[in-house]
PQR file of N, CA, C, O and H, with PARSE charges and radii, in Angstrom:
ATOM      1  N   UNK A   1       8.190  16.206   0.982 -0.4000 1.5000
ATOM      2  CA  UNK A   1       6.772  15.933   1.101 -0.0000 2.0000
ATOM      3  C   UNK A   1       6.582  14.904   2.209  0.5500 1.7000
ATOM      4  O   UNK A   1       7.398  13.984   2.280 -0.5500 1.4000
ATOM      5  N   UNK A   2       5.775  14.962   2.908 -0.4000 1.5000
ATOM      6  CA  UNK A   2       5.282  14.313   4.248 -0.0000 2.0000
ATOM      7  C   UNK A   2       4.682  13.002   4.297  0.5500 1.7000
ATOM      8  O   UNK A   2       3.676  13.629   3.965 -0.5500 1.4000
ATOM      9  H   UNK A   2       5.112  15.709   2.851  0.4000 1.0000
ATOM     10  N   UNK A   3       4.364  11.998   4.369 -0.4000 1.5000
ATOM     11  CA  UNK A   3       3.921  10.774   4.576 -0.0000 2.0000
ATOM     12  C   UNK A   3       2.274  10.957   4.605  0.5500 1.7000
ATOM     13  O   UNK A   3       1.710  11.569   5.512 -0.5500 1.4000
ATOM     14  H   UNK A   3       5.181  11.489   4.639  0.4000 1.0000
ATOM     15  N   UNK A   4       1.670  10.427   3.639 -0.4000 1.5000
ATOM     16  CA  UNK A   4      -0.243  10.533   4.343 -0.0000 2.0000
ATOM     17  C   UNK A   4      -0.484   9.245   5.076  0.5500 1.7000
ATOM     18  O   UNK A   4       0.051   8.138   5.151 -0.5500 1.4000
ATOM     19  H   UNK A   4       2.127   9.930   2.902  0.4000 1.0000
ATOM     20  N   UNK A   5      -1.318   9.746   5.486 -0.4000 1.5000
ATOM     21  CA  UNK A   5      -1.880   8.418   6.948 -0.0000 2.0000
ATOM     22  C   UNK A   5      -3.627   8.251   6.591  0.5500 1.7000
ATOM     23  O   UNK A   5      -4.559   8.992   6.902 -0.5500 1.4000
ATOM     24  H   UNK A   5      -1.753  10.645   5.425  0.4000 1.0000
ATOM     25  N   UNK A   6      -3.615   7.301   6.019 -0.4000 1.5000
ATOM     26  CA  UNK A   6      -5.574   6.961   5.804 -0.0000 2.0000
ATOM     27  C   UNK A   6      -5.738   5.429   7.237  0.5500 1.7000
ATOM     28  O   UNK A   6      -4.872   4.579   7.444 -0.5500 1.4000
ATOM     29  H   UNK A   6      -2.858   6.698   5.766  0.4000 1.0000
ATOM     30  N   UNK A   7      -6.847   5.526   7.832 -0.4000 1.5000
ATOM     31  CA  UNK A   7      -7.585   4.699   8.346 -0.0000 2.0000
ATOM     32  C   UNK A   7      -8.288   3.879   7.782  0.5500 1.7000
ATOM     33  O   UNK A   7      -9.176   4.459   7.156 -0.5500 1.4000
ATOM     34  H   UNK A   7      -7.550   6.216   7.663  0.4000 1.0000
ATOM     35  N   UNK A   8      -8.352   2.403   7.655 -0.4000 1.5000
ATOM     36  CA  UNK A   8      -8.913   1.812   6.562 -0.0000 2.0000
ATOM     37  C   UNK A   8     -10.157   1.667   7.156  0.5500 1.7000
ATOM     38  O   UNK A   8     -10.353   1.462   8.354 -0.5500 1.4000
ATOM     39  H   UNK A   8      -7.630   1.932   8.163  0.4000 1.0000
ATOM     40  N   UNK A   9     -11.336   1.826   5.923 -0.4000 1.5000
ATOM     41  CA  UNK A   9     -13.421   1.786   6.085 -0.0000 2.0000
ATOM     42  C   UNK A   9     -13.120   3.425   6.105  0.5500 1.7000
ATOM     43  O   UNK A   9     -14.175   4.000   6.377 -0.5500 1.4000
ATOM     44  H   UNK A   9     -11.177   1.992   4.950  0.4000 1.0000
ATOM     45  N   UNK A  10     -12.012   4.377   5.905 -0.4000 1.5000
ATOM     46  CA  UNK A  10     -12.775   5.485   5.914 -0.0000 2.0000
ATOM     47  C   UNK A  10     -12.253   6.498   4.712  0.5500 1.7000
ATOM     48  O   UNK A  10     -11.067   6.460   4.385 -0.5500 1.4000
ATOM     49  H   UNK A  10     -11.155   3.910   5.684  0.4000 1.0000
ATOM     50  N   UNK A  11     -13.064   7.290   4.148 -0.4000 1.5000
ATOM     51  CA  UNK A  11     -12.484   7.904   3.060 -0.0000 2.0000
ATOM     52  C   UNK A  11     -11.162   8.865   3.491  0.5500 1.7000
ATOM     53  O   UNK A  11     -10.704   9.323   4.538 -0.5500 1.4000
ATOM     54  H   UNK A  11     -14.028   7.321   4.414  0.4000 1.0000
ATOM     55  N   UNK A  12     -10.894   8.887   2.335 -0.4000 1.5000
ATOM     56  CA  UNK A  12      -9.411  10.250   2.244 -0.0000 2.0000
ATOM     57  C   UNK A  12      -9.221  10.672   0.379  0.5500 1.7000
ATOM     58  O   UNK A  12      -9.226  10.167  -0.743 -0.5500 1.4000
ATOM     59  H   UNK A  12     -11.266   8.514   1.485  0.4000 1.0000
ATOM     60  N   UNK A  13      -9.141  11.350   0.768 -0.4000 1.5000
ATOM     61  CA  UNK A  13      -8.733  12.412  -0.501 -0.0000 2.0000
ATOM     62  C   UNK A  13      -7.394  12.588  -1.200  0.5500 1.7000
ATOM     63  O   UNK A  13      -7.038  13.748  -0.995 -0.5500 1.4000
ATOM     64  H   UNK A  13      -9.137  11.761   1.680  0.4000 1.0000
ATOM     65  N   UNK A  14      -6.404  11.871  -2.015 -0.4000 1.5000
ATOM     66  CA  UNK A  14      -4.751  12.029  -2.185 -0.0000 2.0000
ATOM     67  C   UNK A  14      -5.296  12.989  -2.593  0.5500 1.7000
ATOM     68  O   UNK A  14      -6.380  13.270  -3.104 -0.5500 1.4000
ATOM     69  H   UNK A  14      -6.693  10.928  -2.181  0.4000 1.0000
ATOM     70  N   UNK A  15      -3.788  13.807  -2.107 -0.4000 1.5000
ATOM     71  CA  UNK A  15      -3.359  15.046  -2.201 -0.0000 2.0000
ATOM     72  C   UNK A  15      -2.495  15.009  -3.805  0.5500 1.7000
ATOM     73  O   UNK A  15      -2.505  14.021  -4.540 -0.5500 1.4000
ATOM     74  H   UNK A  15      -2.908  13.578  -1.692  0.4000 1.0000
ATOM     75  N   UNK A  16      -1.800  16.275  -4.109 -0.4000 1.5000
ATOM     76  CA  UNK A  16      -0.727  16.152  -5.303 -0.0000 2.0000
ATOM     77  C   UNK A  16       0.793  16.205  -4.853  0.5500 1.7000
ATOM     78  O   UNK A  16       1.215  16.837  -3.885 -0.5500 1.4000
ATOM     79  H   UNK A  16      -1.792  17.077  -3.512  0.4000 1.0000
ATOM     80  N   UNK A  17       1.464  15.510  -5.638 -0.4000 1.5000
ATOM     81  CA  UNK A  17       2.688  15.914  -4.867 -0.0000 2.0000
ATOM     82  C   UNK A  17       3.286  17.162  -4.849  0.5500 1.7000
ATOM     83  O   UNK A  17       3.077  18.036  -5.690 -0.5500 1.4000
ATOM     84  H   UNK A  17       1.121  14.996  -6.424  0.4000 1.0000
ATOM     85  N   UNK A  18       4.241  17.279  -3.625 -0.4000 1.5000
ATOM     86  CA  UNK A  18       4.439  18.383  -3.311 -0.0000 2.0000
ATOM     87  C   UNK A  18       6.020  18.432  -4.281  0.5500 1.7000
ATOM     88  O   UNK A  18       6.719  19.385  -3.937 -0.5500 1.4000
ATOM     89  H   UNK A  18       4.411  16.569  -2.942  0.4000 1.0000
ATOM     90  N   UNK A  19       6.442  17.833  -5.048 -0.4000 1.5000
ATOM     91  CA  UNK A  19       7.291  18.239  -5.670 -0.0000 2.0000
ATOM     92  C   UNK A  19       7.174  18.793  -7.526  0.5500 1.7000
ATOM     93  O   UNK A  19       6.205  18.775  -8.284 -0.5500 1.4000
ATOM     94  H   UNK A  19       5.874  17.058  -5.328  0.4000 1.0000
ATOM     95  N   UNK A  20       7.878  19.015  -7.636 -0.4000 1.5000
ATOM     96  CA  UNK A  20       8.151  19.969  -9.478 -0.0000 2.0000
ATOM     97  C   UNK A  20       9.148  19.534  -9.614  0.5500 1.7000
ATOM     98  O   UNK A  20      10.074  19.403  -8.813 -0.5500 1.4000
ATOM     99  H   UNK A  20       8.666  19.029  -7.020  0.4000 1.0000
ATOM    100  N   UNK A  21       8.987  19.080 -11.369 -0.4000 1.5000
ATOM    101  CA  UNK A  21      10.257  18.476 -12.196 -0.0000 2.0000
ATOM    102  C   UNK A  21       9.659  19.296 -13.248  0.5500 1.7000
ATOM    103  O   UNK A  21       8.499  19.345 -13.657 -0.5500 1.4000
ATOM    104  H   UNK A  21       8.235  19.187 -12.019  0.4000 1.0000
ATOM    105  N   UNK A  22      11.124  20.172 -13.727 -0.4000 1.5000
ATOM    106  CA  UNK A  22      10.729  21.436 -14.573 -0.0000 2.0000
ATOM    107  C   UNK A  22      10.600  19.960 -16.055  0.5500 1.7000
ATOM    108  O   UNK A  22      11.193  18.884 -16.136 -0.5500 1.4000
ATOM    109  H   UNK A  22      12.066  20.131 -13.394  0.4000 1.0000
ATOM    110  N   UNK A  23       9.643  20.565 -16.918 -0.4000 1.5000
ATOM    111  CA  UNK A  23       9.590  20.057 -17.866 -0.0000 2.0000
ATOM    112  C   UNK A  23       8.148  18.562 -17.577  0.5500 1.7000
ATOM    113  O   UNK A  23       7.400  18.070 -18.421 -0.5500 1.4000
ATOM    114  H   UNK A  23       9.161  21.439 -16.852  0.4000 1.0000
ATOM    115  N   UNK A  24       8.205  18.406 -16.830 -0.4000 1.5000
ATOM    116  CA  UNK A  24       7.070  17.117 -16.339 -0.0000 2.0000
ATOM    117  C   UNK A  24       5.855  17.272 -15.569  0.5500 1.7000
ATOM    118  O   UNK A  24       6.016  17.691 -14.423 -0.5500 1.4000
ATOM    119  H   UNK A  24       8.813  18.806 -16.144  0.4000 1.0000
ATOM    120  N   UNK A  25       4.887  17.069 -15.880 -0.4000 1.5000
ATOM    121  CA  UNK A  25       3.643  16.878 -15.165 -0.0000 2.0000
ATOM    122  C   UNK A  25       3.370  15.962 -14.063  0.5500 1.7000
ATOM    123  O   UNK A  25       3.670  14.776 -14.199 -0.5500 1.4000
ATOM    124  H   UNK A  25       4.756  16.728 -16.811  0.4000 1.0000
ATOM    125  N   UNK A  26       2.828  16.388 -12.978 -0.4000 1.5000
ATOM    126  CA  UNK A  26       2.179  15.231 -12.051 -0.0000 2.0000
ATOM    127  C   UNK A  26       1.007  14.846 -12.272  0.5500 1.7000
ATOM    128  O   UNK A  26      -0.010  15.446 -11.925 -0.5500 1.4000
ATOM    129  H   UNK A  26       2.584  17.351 -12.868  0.4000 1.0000
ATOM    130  N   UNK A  27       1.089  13.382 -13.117 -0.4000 1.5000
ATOM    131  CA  UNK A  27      -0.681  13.418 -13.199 -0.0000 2.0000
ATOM    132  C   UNK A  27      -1.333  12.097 -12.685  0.5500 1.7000
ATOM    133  O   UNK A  27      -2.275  11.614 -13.314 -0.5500 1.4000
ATOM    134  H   UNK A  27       1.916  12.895 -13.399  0.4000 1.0000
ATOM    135  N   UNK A  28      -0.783  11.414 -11.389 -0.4000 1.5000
ATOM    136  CA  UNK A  28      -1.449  11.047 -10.239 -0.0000 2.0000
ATOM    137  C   UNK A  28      -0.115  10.182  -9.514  0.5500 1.7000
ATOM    138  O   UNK A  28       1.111  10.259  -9.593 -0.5500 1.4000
ATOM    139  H   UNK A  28      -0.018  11.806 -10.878  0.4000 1.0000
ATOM    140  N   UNK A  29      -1.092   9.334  -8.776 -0.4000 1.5000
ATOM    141  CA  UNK A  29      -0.652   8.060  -8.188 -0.0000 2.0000
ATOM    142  C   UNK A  29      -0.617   6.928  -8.736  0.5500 1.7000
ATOM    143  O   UNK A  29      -1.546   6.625  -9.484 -0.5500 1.4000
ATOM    144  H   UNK A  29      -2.088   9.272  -8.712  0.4000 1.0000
ATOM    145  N   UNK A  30       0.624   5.870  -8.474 -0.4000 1.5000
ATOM    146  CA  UNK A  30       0.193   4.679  -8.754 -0.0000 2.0000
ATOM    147  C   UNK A  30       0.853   3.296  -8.072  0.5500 1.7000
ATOM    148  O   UNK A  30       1.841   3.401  -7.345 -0.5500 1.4000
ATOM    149  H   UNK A  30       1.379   6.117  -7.866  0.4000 1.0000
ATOM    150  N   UNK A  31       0.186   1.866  -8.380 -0.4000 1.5000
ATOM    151  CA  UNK A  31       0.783   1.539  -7.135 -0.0000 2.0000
ATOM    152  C   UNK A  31       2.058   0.692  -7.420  0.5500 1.7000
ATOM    153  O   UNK A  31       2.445  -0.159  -6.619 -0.5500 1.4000
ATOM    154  H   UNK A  31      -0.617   1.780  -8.970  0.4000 1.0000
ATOM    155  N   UNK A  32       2.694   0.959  -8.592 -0.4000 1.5000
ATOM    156  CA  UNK A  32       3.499   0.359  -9.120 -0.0000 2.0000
ATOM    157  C   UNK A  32       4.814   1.467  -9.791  0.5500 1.7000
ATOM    158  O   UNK A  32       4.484   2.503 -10.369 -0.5500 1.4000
ATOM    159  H   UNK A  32       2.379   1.650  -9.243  0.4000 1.0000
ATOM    160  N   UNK A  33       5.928   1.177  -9.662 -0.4000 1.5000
ATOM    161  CA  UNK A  33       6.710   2.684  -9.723 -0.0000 2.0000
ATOM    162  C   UNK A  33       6.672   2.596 -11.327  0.5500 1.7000
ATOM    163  O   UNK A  33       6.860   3.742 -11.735 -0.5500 1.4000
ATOM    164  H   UNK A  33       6.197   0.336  -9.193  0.4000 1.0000
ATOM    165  N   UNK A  34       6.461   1.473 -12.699 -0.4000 1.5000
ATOM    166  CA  UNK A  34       6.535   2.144 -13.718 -0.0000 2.0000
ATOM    167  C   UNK A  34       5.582   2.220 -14.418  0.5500 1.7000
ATOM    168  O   UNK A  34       5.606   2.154 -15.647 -0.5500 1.4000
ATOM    169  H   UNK A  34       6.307   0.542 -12.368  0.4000 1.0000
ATOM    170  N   UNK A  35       4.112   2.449 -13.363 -0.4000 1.5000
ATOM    171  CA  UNK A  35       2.952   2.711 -14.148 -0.0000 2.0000
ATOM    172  C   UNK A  35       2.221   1.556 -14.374  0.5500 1.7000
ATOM    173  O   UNK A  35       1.312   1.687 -15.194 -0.5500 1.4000
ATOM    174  H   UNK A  35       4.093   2.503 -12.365  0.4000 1.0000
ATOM    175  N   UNK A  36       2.383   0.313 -13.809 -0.4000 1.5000
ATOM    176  CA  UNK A  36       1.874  -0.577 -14.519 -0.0000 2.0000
ATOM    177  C   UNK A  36       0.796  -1.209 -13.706  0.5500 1.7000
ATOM    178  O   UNK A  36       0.155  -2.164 -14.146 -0.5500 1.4000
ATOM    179  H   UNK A  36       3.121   0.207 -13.143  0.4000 1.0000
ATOM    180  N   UNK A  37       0.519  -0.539 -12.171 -0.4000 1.5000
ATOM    181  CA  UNK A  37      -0.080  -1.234 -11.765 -0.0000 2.0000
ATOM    182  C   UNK A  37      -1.598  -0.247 -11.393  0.5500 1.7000
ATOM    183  O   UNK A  37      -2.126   0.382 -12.310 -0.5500 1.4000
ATOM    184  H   UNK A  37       1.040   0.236 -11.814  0.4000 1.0000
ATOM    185  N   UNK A  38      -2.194  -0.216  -9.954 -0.4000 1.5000
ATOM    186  CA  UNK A  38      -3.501   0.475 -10.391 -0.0000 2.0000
ATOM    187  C   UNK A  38      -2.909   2.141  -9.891  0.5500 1.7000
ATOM    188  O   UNK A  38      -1.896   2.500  -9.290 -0.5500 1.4000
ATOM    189  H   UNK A  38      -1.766  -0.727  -9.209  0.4000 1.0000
ATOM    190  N   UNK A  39      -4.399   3.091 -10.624 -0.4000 1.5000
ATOM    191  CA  UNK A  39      -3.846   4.673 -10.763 -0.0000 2.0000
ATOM    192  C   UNK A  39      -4.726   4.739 -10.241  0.5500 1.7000
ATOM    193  O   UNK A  39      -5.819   4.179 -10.336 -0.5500 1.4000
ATOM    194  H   UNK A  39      -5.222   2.800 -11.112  0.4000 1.0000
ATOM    195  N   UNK A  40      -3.984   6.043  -9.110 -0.4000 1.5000
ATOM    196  CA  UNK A  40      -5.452   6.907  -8.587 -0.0000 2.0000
ATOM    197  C   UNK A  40      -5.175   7.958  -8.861  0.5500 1.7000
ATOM    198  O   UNK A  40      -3.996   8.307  -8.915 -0.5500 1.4000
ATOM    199  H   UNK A  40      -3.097   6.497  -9.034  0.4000 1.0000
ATOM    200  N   UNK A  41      -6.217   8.797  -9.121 -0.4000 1.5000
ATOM    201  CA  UNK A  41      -6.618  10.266  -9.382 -0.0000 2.0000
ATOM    202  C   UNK A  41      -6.347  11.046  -8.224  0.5500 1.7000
ATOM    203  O   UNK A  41      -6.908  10.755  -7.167 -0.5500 1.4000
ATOM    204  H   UNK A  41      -7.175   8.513  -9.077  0.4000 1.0000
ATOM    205  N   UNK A  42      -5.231  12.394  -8.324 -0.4000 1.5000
ATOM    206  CA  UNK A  42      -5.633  13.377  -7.113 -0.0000 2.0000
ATOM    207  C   UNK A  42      -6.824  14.148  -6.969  0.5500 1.7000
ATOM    208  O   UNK A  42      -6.916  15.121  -7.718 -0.5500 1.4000
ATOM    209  H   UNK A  42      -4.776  12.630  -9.183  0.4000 1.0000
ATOM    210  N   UNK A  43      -7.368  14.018  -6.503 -0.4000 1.5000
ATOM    211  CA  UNK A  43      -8.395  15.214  -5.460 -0.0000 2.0000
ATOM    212  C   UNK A  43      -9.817  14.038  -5.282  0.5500 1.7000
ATOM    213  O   UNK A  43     -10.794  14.398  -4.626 -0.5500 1.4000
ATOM    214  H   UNK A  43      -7.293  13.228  -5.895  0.4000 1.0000
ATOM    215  N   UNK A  44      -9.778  12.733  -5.898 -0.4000 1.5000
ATOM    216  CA  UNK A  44     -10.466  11.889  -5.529 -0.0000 2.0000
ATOM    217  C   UNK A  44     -10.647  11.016  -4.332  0.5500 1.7000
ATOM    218  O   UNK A  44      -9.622  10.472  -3.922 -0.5500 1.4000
ATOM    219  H   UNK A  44      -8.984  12.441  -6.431  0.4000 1.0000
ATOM    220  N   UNK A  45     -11.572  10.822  -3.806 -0.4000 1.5000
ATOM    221  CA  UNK A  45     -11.941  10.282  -2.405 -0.0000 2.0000
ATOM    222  C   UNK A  45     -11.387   8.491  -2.584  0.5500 1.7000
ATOM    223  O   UNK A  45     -11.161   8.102  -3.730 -0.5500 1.4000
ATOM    224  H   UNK A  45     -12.404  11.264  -4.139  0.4000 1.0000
ATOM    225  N   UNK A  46     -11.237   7.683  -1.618 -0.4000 1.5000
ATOM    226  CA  UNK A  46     -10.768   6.990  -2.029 -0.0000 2.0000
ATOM    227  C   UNK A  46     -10.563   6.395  -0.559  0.5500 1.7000
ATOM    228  O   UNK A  46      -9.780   6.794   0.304 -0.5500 1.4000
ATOM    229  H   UNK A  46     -11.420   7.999  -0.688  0.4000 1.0000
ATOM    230  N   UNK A  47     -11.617   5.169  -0.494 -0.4000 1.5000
ATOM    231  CA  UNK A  47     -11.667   4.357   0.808 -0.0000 2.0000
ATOM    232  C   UNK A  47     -11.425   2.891   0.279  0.5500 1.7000
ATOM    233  O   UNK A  47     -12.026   2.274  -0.600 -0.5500 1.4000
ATOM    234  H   UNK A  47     -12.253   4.845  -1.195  0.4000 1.0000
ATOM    235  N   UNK A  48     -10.027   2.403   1.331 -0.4000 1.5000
ATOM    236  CA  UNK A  48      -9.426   0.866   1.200 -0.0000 2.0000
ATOM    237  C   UNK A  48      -8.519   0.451   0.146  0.5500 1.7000
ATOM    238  O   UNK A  48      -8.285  -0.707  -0.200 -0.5500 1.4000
ATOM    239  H   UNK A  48      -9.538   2.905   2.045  0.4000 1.0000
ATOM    240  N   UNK A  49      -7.931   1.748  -0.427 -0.4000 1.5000
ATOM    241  CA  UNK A  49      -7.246   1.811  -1.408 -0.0000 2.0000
ATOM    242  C   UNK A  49      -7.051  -0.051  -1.837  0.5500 1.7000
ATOM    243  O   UNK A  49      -7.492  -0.522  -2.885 -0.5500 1.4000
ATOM    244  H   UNK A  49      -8.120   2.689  -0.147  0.4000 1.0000
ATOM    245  N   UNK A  50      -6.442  -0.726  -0.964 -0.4000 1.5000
ATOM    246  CA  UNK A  50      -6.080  -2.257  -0.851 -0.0000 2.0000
ATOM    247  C   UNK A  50      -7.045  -3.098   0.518  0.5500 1.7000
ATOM    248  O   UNK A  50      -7.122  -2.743   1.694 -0.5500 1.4000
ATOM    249  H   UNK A  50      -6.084  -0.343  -0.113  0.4000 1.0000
ATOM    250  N   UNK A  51      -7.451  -3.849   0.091 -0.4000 1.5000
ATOM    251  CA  UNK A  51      -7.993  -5.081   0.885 -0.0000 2.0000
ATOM    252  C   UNK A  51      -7.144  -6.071   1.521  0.5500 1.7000
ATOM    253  O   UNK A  51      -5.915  -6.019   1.579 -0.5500 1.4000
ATOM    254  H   UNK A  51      -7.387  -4.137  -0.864  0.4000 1.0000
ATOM    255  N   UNK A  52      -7.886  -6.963   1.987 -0.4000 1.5000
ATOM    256  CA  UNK A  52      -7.206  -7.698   3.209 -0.0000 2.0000
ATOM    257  C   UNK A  52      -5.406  -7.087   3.582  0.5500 1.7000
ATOM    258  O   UNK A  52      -4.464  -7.848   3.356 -0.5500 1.4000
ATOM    259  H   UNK A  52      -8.884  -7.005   1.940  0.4000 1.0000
ATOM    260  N   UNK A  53      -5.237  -6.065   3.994 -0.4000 1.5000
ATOM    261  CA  UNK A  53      -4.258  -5.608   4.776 -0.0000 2.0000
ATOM    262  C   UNK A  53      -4.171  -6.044   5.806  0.5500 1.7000
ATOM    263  O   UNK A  53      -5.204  -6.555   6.239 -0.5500 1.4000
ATOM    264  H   UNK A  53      -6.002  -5.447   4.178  0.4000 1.0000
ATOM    265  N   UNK A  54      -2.823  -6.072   6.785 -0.4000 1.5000
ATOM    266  CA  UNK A  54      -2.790  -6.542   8.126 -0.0000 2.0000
ATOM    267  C   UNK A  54      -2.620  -5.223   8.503  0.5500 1.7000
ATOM    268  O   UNK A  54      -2.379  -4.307   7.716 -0.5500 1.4000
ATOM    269  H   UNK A  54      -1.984  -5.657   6.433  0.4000 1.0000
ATOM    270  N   UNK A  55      -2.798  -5.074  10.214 -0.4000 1.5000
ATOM    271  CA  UNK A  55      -2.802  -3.966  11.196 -0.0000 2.0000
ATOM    272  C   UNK A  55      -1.393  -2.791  10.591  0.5500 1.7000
ATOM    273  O   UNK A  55      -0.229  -2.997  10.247 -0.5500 1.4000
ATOM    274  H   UNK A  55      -2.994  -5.818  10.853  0.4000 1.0000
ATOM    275  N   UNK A  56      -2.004  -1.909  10.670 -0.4000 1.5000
ATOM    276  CA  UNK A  56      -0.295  -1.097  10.197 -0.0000 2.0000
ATOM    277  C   UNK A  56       0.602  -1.276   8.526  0.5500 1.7000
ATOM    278  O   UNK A  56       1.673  -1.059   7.960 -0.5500 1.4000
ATOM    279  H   UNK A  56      -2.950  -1.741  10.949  0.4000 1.0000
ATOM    280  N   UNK A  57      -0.135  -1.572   8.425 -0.4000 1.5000
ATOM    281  CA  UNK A  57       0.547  -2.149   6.554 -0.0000 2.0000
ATOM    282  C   UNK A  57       0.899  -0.881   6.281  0.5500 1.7000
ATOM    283  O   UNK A  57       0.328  -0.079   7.021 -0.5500 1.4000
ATOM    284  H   UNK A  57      -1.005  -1.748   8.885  0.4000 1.0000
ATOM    285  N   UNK A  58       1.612  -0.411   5.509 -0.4000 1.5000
ATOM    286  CA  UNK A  58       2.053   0.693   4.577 -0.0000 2.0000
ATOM    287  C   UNK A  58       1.760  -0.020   3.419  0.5500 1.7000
ATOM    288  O   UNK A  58       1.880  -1.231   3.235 -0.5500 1.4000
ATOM    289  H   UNK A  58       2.075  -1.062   4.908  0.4000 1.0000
ATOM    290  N   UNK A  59       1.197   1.206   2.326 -0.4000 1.5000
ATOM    291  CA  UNK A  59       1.072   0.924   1.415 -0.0000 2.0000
ATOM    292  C   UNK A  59       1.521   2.335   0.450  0.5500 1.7000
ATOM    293  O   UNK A  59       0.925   3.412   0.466 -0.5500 1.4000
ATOM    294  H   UNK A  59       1.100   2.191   2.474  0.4000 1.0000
ATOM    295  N   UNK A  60       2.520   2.053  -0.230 -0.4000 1.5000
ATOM    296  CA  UNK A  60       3.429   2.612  -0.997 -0.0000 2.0000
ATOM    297  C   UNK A  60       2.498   3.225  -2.567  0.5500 1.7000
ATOM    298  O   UNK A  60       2.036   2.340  -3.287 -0.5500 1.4000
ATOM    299  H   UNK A  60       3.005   1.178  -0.244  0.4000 1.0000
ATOM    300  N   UNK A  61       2.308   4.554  -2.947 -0.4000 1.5000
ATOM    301  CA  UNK A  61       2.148   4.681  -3.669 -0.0000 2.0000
ATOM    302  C   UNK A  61       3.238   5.492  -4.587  0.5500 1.7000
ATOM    303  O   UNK A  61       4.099   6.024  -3.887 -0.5500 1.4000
ATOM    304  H   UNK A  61       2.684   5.273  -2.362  0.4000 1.0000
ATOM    305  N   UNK A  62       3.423   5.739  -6.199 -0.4000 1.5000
ATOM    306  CA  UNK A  62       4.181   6.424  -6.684 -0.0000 2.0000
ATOM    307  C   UNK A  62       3.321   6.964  -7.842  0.5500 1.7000
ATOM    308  O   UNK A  62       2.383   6.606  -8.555 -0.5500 1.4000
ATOM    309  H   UNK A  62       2.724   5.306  -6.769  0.4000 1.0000
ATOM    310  N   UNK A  63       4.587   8.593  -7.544 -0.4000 1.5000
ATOM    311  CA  UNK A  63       4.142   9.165  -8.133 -0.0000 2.0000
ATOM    312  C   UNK A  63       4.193   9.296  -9.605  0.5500 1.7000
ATOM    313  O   UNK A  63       4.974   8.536 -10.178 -0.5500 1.4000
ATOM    314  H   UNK A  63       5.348   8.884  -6.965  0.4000 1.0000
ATOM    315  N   UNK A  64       3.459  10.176 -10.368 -0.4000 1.5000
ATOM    316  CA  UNK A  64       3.658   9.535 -12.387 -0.0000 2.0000
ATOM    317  C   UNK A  64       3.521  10.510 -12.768  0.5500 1.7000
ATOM    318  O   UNK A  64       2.628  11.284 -12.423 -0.5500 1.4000
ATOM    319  H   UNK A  64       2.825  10.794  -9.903  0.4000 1.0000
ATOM    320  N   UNK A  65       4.656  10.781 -13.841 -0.4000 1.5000
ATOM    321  CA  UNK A  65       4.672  12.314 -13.985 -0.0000 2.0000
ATOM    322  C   UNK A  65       4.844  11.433 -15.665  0.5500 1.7000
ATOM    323  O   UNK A  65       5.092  10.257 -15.928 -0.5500 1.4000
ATOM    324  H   UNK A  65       5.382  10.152 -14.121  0.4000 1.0000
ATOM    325  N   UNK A  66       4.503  12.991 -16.802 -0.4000 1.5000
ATOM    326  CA  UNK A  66       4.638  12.638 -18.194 -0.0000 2.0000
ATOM    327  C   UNK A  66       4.965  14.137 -18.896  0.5500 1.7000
ATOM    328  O   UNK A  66       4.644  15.259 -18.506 -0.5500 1.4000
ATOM    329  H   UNK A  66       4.302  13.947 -16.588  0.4000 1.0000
ATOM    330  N   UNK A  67       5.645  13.761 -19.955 -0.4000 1.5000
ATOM    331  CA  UNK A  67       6.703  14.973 -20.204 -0.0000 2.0000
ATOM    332  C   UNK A  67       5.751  16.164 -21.299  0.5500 1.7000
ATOM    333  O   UNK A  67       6.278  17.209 -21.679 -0.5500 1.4000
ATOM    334  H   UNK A  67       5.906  12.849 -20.271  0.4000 1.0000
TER
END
């Protein structure tokens, strides 16, 4: 699966991931790998995911799957 690229002040839409784990659901994003931090919904719009960022920041989301 490919890297997304958002411009921050402008909307974007997460996608779903492009992978399958037989037996598990993908049921979003989040910004913490064991769930604990904030969730976003796929097919929801979604401008500035994070604030005060510097130029170029990556911002890491993971994915959350449940059995």
């Amino acid at each position: 699966m490919s890297d997304s690229y958002f411009k921050y002040d402008n909307s974007a839409t997460l996608s779903a991931s492009g992978y399958s784990v037989t037996g598990w659901r993908f049921t979003g994003w989040n910004t913490a790998s064991n769930g604990s931090g904030t969730n976003f919904n796929v097919g929801q719009s979604y401008t500035n995911i994070k604030t005060n960022i510097t130029d170029n920041e990556a911002i890491l989301l993971y994915a959350q799957w449940e059995k």
